[in-house]
C-alpha positions in Angstrom: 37.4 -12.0 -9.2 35.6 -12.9 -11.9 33.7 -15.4 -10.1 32.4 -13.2 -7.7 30.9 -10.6 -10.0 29.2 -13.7 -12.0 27.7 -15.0 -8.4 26.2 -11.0 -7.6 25.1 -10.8 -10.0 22.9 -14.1 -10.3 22.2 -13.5 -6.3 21.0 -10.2 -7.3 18.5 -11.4 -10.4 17.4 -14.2 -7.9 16.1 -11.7 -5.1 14.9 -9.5 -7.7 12.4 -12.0 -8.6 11.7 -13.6 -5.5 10.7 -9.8 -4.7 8.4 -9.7 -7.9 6.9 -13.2 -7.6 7.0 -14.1 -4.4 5.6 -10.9 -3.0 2.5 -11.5 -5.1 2.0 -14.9 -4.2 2.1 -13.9 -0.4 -0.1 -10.4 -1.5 -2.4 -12.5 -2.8 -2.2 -15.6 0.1 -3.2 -13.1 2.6 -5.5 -11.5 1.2 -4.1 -7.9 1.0 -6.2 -5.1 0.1 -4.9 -2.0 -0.9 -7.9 0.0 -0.7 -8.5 -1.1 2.9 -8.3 1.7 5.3 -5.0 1.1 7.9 -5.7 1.0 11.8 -4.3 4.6 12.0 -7.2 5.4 10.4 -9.8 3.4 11.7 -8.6 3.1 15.3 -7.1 6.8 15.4 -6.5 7.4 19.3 -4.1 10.6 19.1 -1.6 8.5 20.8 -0.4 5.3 19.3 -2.8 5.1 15.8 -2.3 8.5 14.3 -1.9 8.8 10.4 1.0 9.9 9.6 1.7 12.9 6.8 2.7 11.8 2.9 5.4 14.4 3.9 6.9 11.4 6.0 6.2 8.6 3.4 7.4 9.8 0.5 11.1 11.7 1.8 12.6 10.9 -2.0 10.2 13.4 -3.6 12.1 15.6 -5.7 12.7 19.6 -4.5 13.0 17.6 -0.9 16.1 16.5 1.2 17.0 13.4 1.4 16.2 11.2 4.0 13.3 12.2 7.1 15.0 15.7 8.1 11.4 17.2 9.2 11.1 14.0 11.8 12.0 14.9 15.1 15.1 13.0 16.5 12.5 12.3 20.2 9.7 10.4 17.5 12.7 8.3 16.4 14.0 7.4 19.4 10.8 5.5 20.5 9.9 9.0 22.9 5.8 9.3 22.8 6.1 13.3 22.6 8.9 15.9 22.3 
């Protein structure tokens, strides 16, 4: 049992800085640009480019339930409009 907790937990400190490294390296190989403007934004055609709300992108904001309650279950399912 022992064993296993020892391999977790070097699995876990692995991925944790393939996350931190790795990520940069790609972030950096690509060329990514955080102050670049996304295609919902720049192509915004009411139907499949649309920015969403920061409502949506940040559900783990505190006073908030968890999750994406205020999402209707028709936008998850793929359905264009409810």
């Amino acid at each position: 049992m022992n064993n296993i907790a020892v391999l977790m937990v070097i699995s876990l400190a692995l991925l944790a800085l393939a996350y931190r490294f790795y990520g940069r390296f790609v972030a950096r190989r690509l060329g990514i640009d955080p102050a670049k403007t996304t295609p919902a934004h720049t192509i915004n055609d009411g139907v499949d480019y649309v920015p969403t709300k920061p409502l949506v992108l940040d559900p783990a904001r505190p006073g908030r339930n968890e999750g994406s309650a205020d999402i209707p279950v028709c936008h998850i399912a793929g359905f264009p409009a409810c």
